[in-house]
C-alpha positions in Angstrom: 0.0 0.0 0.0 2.8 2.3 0.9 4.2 2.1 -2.5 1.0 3.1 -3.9 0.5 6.0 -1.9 3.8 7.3 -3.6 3.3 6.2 -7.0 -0.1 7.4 -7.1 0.9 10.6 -6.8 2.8 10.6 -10.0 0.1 8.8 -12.1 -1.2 12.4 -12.7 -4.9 14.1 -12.1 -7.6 11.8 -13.2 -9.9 12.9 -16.5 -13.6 12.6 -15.7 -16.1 12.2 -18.7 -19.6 11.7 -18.0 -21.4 10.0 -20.8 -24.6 10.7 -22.3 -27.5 8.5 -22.2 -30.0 8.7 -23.5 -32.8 9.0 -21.1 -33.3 12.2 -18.5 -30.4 12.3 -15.8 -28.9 14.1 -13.1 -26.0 16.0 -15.1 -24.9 17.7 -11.6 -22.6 16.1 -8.8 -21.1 15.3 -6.5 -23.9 16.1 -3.8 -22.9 16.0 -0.4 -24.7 15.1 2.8 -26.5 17.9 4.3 -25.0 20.6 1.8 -27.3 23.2 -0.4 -26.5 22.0 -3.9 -28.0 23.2 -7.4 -29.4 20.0 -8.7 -29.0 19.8 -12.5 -31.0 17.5 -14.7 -30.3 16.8 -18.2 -33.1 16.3 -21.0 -30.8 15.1 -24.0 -33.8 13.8 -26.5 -37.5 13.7 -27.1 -40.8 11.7 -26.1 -39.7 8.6 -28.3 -37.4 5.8 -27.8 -36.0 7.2 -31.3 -33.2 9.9 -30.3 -33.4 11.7 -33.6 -37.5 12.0 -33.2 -38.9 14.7 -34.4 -41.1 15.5 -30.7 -39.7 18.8 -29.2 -39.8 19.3 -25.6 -41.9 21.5 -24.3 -42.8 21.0 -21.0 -40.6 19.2 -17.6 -41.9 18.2 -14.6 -40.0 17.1 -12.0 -41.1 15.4 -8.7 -38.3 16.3 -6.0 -38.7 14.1 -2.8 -39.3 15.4 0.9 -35.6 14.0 1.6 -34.5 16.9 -0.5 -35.3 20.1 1.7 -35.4 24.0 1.1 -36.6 23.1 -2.3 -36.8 26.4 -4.7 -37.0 26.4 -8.3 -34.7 27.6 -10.8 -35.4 29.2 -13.9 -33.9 28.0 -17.2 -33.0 28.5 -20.8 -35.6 26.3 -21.6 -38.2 28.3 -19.9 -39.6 29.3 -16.5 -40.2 27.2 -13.9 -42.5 27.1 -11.3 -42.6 25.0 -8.2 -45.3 23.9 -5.7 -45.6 22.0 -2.2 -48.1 19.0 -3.7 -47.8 16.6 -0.5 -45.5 15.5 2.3 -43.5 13.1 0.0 -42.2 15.7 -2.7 -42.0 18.9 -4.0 -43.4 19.2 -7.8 -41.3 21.8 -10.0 -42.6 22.2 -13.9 -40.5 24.0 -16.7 -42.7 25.4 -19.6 -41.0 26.6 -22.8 -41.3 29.5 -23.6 -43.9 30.3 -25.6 -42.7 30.8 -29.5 -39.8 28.8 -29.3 -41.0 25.2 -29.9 -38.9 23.7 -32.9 -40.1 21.9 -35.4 -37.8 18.9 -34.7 -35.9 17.7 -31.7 -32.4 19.5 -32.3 -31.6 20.2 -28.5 -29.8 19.2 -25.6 -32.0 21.1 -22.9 -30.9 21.7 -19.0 -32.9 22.5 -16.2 -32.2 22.5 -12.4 -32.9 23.5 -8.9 -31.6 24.6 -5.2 -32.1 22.5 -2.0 -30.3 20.7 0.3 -29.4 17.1 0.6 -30.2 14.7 3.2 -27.5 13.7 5.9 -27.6 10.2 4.8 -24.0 9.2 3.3 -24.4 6.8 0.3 -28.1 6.7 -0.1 -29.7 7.0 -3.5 -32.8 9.8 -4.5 -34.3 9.5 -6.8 -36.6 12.4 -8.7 -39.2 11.1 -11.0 -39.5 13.6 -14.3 -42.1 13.7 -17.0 -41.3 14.9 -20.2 -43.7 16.2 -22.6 -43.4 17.0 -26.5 -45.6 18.1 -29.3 -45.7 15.3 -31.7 -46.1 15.6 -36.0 -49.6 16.2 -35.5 -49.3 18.2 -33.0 -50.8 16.8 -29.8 -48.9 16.7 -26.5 -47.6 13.5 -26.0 -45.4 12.1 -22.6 -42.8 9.8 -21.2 -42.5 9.6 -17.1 -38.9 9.1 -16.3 -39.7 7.0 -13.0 -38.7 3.6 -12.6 -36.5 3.3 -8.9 -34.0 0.6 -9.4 -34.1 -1.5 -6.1 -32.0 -4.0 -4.2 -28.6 -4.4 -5.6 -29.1 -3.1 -9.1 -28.6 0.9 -8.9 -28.0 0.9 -13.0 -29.5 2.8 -15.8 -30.2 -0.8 -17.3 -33.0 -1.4 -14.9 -36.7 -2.5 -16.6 -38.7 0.1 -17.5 -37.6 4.1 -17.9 -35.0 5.0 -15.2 -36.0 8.3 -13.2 -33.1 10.3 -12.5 -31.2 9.8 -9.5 -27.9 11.1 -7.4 -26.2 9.5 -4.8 -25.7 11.5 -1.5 -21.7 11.5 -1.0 -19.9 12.1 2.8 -18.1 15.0 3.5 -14.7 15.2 2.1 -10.9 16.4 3.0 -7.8 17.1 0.5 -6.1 13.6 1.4 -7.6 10.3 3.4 -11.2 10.2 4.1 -12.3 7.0 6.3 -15.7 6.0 5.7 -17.9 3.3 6.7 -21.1 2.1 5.1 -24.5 1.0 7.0 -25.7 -2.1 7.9 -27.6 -2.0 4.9 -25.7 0.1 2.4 -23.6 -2.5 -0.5 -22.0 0.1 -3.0 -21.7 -1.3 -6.6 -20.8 1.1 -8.6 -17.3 2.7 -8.3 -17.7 5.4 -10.4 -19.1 7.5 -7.6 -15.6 7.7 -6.9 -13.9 8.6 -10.4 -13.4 12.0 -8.4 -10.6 10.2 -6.2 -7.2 9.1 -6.4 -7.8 5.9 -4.8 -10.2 4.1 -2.7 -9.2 1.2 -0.4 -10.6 -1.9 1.5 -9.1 -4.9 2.8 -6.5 -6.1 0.3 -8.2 -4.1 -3.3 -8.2 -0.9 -5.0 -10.2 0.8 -6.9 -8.7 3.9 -9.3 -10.4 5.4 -12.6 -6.6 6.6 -13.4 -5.4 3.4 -15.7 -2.1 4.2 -14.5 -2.8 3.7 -10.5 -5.1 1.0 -11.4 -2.4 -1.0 -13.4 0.1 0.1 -10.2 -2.1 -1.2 -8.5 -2.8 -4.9 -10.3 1.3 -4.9 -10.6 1.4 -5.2 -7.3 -0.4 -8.5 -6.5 -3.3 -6.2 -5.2 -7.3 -7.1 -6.1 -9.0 -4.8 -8.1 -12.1 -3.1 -6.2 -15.1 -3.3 -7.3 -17.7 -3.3 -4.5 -18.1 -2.5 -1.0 -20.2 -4.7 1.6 -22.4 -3.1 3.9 -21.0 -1.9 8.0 -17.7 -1.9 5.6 -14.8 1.0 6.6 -13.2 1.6 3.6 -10.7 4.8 3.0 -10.7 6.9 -0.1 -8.1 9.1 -1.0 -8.9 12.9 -2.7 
């Protein structure tokens, strides 16, 4: 490990890239626990599963959960937004486009976002259910809701149905090691939440998006990471 620590440091910063998918995400991040953050959700296509359709967006709504407190709206380039208290489970934020500007094909990569702040709940997943509505070739208002919740172990994008957007609620970090431990029902899957570090660490693996520190890593005998049981302490490196 200790001959990690000092390679490492000359592997060089990490690039991030987030990819685009096609279906409405949370294009913001990293959140952290009981922070005020500007939530960001992207809108990259249409009502169809076609991504060149020809449906332009013309209206978001977005259903922001309780967990997420101190909710206020934010208005976009898309159009203003409006937001309303509809029960005690979430907040209900809608983004109409300004009137005049519809386009006669979808051509767009749209943004909209909001303020509030996150839950003090390290590692725990919300998820905010949009609907998206277009104005099809006949022109009638058609919709797709954005709101499956992946359960269990399976936190992916590939889960049945349309995925609603989600984030994942990150623990406070410092310049250097950060010791963590996860709950007695927390089991993290996906490493990319922690393409922002150097290097994460548990038992005998590694985990690094760098290739460099990753192949330092295999080279020397050590496990690659790729998932974290839960009441696990861990340390991650940033």
């Amino acid at each position: 490990m200790k001959n990690i620590l000092k390679t490492s440091l000359l592997a060089g910063s990490c690039l991030i890239t987030t990819a685009i998918h096609a279906h409405v995400g949370v294009a913001s991040g990293p959140h952290f626990v009981n922070k005020t953050s500007v939530i960001e959700l992207s809108i990259p296509h249409g009502c169809t599963d076609d991504v060149s359709g020809s449906e332009d967006t013309v209206r978001i709504v977005a259903k922001v959960p309780s967990s997420i407190t101190s909710v206020h709206a934010i208005d976009a380039v898309f159009g203003q937004a409006t937001a309303a208290a509809v029960d005690a489970d979430y907040n209900e934020i809608t983004w109409v486009k300004t009137a005049g500007t519809e386009r006669d094909s979808d051509t767009q990569y749209y943004t909209v976002s909001f303020r509030g702040k996150l839950p003090d709940a390290a590692f725990s997943t919300v998820f905010i259910p949009v609907t998206q509505y277009c104005i099809n070739d006949n022109d009638v208002e058609i919709s797709v809701s954005w709101d499956t919740e992946a359960s269990g172990h399976d936190h992916s994008s590939s889960a049945q149905g349309n995925p609603a957007p989600s984030l994942m609620v990150m623990p406070a970090r410092s310049p250097g090691w950060n010791q963590y431990t996860t709950d007695s029902d927390q089991h993290l899957h996906d490493m990319s939440i922690f393409n922002d570090a150097e290097i994460v660490w548990w038992n005998d693996e590694a985990y690094s998006s760098n290739v460099v520190t990753q192949q330092l890593i295999e080279a020397e005998g050590k496990s690659s990471l790729s998932e974290i049981h839960d009441s696990a302490t861990f340390w991650v490196k940033y």
